[in-house]
C-alpha positions as CSV (number, residue, x, y, z in Angstrom):
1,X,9.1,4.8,37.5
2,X,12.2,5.2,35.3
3,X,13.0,1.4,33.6
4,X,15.9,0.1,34.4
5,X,16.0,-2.5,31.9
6,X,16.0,-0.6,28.6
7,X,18.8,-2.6,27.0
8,X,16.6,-5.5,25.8
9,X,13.5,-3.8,24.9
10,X,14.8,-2.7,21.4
11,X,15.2,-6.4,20.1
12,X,13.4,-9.1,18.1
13,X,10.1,-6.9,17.1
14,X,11.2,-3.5,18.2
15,X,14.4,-4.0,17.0
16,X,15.4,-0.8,14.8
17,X,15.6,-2.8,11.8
18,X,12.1,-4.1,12.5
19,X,10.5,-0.5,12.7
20,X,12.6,0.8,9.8
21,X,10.9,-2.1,7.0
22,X,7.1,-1.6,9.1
23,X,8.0,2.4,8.5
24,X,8.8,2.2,4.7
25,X,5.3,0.1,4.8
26,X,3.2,2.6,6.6
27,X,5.0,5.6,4.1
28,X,4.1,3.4,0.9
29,X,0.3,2.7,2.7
30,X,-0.1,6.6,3.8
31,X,0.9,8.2,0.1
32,X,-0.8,5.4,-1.9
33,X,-3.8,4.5,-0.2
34,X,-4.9,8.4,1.4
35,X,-3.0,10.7,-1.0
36,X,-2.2,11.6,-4.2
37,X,1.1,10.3,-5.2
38,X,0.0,7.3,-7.2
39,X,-3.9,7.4,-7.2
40,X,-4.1,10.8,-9.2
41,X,-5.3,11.9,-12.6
42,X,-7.2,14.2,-14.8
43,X,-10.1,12.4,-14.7
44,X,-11.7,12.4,-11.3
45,X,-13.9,9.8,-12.3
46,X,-10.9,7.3,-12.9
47,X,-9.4,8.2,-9.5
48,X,-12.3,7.3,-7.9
49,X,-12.8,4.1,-9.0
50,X,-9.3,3.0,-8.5
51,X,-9.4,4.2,-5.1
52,X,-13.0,1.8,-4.9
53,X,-11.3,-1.0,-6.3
54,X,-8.0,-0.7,-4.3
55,X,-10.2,-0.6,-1.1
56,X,-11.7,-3.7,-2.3
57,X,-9.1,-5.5,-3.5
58,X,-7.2,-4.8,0.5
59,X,-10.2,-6.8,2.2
60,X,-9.7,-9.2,-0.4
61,X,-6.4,-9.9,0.6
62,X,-7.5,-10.3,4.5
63,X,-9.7,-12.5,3.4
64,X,-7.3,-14.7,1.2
65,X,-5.1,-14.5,4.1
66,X,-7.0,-15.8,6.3
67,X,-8.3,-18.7,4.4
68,X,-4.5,-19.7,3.7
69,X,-3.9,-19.6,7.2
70,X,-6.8,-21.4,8.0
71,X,-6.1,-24.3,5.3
72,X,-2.5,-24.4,6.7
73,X,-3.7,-24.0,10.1
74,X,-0.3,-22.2,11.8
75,X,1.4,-19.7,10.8
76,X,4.9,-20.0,12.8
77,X,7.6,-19.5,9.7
78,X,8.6,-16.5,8.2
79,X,7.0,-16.4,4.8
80,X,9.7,-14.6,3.0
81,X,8.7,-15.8,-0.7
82,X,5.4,-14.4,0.0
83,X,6.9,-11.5,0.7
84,X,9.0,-11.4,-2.0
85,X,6.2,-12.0,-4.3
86,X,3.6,-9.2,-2.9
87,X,6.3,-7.0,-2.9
88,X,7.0,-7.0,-6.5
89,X,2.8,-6.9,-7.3
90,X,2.7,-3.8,-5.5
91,X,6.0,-2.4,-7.3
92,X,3.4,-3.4,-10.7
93,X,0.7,-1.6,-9.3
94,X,2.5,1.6,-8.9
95,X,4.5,1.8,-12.0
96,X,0.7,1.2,-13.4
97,X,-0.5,4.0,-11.9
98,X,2.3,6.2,-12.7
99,X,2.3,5.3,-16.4
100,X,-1.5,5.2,-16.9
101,X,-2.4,8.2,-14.9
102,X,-3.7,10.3,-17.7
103,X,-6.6,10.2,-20.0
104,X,-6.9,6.9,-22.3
105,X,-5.5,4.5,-19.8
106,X,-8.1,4.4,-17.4
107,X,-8.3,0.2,-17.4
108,X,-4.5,-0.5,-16.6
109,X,-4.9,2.3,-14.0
110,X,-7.8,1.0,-11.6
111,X,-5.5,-2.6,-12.3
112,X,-2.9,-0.9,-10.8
113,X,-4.8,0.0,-7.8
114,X,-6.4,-3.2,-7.8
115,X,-2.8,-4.4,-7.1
116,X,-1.9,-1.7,-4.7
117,X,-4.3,-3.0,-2.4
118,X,-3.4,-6.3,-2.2
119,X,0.0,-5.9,-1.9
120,X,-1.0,-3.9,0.8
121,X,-3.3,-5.6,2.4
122,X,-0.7,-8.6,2.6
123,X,1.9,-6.4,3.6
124,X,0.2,-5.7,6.8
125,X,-0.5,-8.8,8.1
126,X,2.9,-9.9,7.6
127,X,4.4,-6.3,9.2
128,X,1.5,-6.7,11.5
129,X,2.5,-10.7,13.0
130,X,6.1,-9.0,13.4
131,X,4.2,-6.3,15.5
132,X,2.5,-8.6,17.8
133,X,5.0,-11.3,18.1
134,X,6.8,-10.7,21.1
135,X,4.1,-9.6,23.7
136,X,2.1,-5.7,24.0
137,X,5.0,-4.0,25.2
138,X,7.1,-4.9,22.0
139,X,4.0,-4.3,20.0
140,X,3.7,-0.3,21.3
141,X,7.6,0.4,20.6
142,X,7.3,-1.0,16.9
143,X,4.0,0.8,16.1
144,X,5.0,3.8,17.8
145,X,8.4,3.8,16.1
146,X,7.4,2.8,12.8
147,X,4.6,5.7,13.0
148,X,6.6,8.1,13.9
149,X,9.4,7.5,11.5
150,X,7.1,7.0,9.2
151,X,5.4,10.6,9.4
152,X,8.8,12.2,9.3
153,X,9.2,10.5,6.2
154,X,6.3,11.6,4.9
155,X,7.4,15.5,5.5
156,X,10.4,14.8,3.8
157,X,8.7,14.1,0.9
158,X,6.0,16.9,1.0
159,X,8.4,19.5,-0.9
160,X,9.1,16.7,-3.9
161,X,7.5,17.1,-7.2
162,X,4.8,15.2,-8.1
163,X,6.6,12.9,-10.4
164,X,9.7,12.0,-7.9
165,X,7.7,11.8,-5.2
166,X,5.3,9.2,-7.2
167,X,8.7,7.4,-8.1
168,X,9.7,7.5,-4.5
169,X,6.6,5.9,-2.8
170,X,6.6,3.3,-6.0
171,X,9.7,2.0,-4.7
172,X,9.1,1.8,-0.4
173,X,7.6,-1.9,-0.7
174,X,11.1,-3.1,-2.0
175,X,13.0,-1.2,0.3
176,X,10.4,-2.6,3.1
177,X,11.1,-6.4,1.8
178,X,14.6,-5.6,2.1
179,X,14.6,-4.9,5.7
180,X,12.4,-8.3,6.2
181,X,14.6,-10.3,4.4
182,X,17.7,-8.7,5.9
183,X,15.2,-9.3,9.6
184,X,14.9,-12.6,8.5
185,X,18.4,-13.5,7.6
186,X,19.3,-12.4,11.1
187,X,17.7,-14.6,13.7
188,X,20.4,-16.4,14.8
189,X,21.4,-13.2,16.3
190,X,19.6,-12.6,19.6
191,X,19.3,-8.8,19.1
192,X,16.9,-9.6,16.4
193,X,15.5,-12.8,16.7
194,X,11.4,-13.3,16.9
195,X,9.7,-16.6,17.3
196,X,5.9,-16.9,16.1
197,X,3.9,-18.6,18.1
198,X,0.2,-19.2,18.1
199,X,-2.2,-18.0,21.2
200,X,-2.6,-20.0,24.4
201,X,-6.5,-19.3,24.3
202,X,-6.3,-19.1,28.1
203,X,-8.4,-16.2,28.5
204,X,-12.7,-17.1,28.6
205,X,-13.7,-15.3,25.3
206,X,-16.4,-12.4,27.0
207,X,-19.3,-11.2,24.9
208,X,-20.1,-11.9,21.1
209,X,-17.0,-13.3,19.5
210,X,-16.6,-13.7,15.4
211,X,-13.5,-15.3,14.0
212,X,-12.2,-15.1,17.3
213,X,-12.3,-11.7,18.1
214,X,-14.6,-9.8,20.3
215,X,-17.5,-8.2,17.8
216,X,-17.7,-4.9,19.8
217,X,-14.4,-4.2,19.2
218,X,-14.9,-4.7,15.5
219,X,-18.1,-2.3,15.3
220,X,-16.0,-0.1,17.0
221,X,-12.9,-0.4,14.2
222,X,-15.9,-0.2,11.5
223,X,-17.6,3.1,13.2
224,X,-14.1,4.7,13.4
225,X,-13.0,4.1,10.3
226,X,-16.0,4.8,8.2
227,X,-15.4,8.6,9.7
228,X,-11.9,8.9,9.2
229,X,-12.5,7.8,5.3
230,X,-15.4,10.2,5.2
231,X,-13.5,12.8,6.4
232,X,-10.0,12.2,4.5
233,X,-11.9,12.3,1.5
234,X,-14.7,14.9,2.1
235,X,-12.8,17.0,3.8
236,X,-10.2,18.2,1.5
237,X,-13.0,19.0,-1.2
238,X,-14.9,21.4,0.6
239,X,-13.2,22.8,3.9
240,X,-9.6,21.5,4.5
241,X,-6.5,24.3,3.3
242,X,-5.0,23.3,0.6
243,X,-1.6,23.4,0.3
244,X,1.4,21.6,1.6
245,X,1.7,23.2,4.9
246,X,-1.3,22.4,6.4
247,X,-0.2,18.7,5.3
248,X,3.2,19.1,7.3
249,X,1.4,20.6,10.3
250,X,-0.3,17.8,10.1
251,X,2.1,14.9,9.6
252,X,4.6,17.1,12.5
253,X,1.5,16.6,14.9
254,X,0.9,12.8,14.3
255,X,5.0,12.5,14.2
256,X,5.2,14.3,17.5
257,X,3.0,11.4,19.9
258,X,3.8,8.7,17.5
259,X,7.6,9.7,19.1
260,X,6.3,10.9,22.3
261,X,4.6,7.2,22.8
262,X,8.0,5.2,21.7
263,X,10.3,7.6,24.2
264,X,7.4,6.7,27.4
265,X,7.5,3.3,26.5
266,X,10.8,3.1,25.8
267,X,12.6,5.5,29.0
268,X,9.9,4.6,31.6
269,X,7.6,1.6,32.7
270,X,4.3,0.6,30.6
271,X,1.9,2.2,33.0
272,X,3.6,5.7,31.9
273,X,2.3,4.7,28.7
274,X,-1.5,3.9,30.0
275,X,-1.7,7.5,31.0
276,X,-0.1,9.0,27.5
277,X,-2.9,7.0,25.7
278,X,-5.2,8.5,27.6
279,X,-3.7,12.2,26.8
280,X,-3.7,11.0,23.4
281,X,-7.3,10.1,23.4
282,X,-8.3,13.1,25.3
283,X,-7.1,15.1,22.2
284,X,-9.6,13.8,20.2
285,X,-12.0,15.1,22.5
286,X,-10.6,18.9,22.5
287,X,-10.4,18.3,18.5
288,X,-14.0,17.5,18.0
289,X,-15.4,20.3,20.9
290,X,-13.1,23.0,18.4
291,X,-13.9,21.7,15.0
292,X,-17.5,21.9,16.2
293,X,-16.7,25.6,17.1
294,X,-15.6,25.3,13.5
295,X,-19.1,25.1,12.1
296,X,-19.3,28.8,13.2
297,X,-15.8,30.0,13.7
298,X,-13.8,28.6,10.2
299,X,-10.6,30.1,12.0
300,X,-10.8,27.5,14.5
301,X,-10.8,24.3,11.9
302,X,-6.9,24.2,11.8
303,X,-6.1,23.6,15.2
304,X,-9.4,21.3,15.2
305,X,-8.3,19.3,12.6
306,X,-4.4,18.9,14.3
307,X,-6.0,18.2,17.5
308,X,-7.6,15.4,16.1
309,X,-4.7,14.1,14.0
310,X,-2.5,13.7,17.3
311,X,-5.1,11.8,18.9
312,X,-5.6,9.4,15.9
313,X,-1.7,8.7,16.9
314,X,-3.5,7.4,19.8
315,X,-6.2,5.4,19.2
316,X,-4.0,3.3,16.0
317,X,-1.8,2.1,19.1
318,X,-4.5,1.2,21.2
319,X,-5.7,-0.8,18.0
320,X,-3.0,-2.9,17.9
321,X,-2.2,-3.0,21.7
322,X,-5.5,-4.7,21.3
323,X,-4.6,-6.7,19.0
324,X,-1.7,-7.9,20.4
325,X,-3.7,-8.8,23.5
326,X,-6.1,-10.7,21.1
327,X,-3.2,-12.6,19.5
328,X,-2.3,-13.5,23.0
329,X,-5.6,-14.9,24.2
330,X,-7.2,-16.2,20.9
331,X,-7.0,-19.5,19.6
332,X,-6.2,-18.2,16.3
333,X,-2.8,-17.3,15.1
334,X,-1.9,-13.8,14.3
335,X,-2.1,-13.3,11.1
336,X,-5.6,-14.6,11.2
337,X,-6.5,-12.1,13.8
338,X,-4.8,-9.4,12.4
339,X,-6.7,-10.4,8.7
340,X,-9.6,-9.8,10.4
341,X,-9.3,-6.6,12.2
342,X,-7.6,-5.0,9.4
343,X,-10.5,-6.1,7.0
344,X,-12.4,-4.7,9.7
345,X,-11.1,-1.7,9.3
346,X,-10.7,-1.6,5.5
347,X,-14.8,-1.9,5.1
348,X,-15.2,1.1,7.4
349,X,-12.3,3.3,5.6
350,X,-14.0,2.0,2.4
351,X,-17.9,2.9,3.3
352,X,-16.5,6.4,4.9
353,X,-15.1,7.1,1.8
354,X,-17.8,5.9,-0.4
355,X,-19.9,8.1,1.5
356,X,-18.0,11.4,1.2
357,X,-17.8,10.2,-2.8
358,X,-21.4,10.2,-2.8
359,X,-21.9,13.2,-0.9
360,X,-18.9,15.7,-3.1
361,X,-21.1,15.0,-6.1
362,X,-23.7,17.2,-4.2
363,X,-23.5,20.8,-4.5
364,X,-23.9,21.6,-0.6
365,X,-22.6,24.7,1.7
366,X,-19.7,25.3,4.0
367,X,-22.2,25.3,7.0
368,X,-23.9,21.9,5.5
369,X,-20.3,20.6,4.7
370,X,-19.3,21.6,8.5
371,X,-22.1,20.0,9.9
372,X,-21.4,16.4,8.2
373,X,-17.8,16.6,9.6
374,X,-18.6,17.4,12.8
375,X,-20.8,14.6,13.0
376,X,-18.3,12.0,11.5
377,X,-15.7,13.8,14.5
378,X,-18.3,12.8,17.1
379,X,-18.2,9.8,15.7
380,X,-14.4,9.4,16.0
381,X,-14.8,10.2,19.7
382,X,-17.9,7.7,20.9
383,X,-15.7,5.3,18.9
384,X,-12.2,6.5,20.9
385,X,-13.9,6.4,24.1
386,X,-15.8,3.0,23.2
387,X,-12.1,1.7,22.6
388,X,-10.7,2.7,26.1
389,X,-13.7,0.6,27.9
390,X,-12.8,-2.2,26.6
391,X,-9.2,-1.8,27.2
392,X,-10.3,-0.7,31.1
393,X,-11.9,-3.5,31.3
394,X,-9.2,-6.2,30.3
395,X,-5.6,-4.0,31.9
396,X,-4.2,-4.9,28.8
397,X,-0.9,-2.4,29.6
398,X,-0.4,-3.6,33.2
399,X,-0.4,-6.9,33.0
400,X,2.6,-7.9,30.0
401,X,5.4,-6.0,30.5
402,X,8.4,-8.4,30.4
403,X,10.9,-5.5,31.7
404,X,9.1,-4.5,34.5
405,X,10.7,-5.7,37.4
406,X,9.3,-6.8,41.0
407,X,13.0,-6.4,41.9
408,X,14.5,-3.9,44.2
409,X,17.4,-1.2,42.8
410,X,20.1,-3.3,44.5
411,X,18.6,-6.3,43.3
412,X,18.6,-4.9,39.4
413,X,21.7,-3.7,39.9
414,X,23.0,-6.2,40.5
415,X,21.4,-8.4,37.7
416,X,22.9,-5.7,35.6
417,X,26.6,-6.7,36.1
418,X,25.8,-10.2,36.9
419,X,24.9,-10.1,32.9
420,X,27.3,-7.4,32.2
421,X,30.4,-9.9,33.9
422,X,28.9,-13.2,32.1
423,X,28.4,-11.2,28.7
424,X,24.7,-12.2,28.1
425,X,22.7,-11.0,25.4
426,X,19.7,-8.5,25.5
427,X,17.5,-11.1,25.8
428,X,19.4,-13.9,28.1
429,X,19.9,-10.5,30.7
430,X,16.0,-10.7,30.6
431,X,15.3,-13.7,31.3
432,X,17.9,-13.5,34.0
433,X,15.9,-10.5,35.6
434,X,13.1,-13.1,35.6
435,X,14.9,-16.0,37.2
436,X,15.7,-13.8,39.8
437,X,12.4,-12.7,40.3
438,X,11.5,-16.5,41.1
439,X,10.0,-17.2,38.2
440,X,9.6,-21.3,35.8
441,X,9.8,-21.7,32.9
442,X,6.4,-21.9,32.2
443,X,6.0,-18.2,33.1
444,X,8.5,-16.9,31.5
445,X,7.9,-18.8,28.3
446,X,4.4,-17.0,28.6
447,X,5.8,-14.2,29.4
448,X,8.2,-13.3,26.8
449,X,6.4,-15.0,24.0
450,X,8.6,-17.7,23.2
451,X,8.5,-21.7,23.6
452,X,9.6,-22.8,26.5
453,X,12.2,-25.0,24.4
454,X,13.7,-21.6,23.6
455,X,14.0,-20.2,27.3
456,X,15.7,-23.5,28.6
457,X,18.0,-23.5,25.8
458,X,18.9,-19.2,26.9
459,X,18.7,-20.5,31.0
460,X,21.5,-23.1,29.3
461,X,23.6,-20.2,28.1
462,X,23.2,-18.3,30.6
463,X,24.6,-21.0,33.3
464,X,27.5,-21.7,31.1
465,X,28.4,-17.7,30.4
466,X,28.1,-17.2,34.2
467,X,29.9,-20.6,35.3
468,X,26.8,-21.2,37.9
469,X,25.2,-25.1,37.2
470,X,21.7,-24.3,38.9
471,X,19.2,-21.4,39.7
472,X,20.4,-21.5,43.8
473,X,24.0,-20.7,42.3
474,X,22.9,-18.0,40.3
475,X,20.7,-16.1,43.2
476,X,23.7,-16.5,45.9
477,X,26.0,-14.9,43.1
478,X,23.8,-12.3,43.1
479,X,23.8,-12.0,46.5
480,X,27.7,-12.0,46.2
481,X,27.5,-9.2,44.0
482,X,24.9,-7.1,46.2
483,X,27.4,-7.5,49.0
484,X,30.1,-6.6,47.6
């Protein structure tokens, strides 16, 4: 069913300033941590190591993270100074590798990607609380849009040379703290305000838990991720068309349902997107069934490989619908979940690439090489498919989407020039849709992701915009309106 109630999703965490700092973040993480625009020199031996350490250093920083959070025991303010400071480190870490990426300067090089990846890593938990802050729904249109803005960024820069485009992705963290501090300077505007709030930890944890989240949902993160670094580093050494074409085709696929997720979301109800994750995911399927063709047919690796890349689209937005659903329910705030997924996830990109280091040193065949990554691809898919049972068995999707309505048409209409007449904001017309439905305080607290402090003060505002003193006034208005 088409949503009627688009005006307010684009606010707080999917506000367009929101997804414009998270997609400078995920261009600076892309280039620097899976390409060649910083971590490159003549000596492969230096890259290699610097990529290592940067791995290492990035579940260092999840870890630190969470032990901060942990000592503090909340997380609830905006931590721009920490921002500010990480920022800058990985601004260091960059020029480093820029200046030292020749021969003789191998030291100050793997420092700089020892930097890199702390700065990054603490850049995504603090793009990543942002993400999860307002509730699943919110959490889908800022990793969707971020993504996707993010890859078309990334084909902008394919045609660059190496040196400006090394100077360009240097530079993204600073441009990403400026859209959080500008984020942060704004939250007295309701457009873009977001509250952090710790989880209600109403949910019965089910199965193994460790820090909080479920285990099988970490081995599945590990798993995943150990293939995708095994076969973003293998890969390109043995099989994968060089050139930057075959990176555009690549970066135009993951663009395309990165978009294609943020339009569903965005245009229609969130059960339109439960059936585009599943598309998503099904693509991953096709991928690995014609890279497996592959093995035989080399022709057929191309579309394999794209096939693949769309559906990876996918399963990162499951991850952090997950996520969000595990910030929800935990007892742990969400940078402390988020550390720990993310470090989750940094071991298994770490070990994958590890493992296709070890494995380029050995002088092996295009039928042997074919045969390792189709078996890291089947990996990819038990893991995909592994993801969606757990996320069948919880209805994540269903069950928190603030701008789905139980209302009729006439009824949302007429909330619409109700708010329209009385001037509310984005997200006082929301809460009216709410109150209209029937619905406490106590709900809708829970259900927007905000104190319940914050919606009485809105339910204030909106009484005094409107001119109505009570919640009776404000439903026979609305039945005034629907009659007239």
């Amino acid at each position: 069913m088409f949503d009627q109630n688009k005006g307010s999703k684009l606010s707080g965490a999917a506000s367009w300033l929101a997804i414009l700092g998270a997609a400078f973040y995920w261009v600076w993480l892309d280039r620097g941590m899976f390409d060649d625009a910083l971590l490159s020199s003549s000596q492969q031996g230096a890259v290699e190591a610097a990529t290592v350490i940067l791995m290492v250093s990035s579940v260092l920083s999840f870890v630190a993270v969470y032990a901060v959070v942990a000592r503090r025991g909340r997380w609830t303010s905006w931590p721009l100074r920490a921002m500010v400071v990480v920022s800058w480190v990985g601004l260091l870490g960059g020029l480093l590798c820029l200046v030292f990426r020749g021969e003789g300067g191998v030291i100050p090089f793997c420092l700089g990607g020892a930097l890199l990846g702390f700065a990054m890593g603490c850049q995504n938990v603090v793009w990543g609380t942002v993400a999860v802050s307002q509730g699943v729904e919110k959490t889908v249109l800022h990793i969707s849009g971020a993504w996707g803005l993010s890859l078309f960024l990334n084909l902008l820069m394919i045609p660059l040379p190496k040196c400006a485009e090394g100077v360009a992705v240097m530079m993204l963290p600073l441009l990403s703290l400026v859209c959080y501090g500008a984020l942060y300077r704004l939250q007295a505007r309701a457009r873009f305000a977001i509250e952090f709030k710790e989880g209600t930890g109403d949910v019965a944890a089910q199965g193994h838990q460790a820090f909080g989240i479920d285990v099988q949902f970490l081995v599945v993160i590990l798993v995943f991720c150990g293939a995708f670094g095994f076969v973003s580093w293998f890969a390109p050494a043995n099989l994968s068309p060089s050139g930057s074409q075959d990176a555009a085709y690549l970066a135009l696929a993951r663009c395309a349902v990165a978009l294609g997720f943020f339009i569903v979301c965005y245009a229609f109800s969130m059960k339109r997107v439960e059936l585009l994750l599943r598309v998503a995911l099904s693509l991953v399927a096709a991928g690995v069934v014609v890279l497996t063709i592959g093995v035989f047919v080399s022709s057929m690796n191309d579309p394999g490989r794209i096939l693949v890349a769309m559906g990876y689209s996918g399963f990162d937005i499951l991850v952090w619908t997950l996520i969000s659903y595990y910030v929800r329910t935990s007892k742990k705030c969400a940078a402390q979940v988020i550390a720990v997924v993310m470090a989750a996830e940094q071991i298994g990109i770490s070990l994958g690439i590890g493992s296709g280091m070890a494995i380029d040193h050995v002088e092996i065949g295009a039928f042997e090489a074919s045969i390792f990554l189709a078996a890291m691809n089947y990996l990819l898919l038990l893991a995909c498919f592994a993801l969606l049972r757990r996320y069948d068995r919880q209805s994540i999707l269903l069950g928190d989407s603030p701008a789905d309505s139980s209302l009729s048409g006439d009824a949302n209409a007429a909330v619409d020039l109700f708010a329209k007449n009385a001037r509310l904001t984005v997200r006082e017309k929301e809460i009216a849709f709410l109150l209209a439905e029937g619905r406490n305080v106590p709900f809708i607290s829970k259900k927007l992701f905000v104190s319940e402090n914050t919606v009485k003060s809105h339910v204030r505002h909106i009484y005094e915009k409107s001119g109505v003193h009570n919640r009776q006034e404000l439903l026979d208005e609305l039945e005034v309106i629907r009659g007239a």
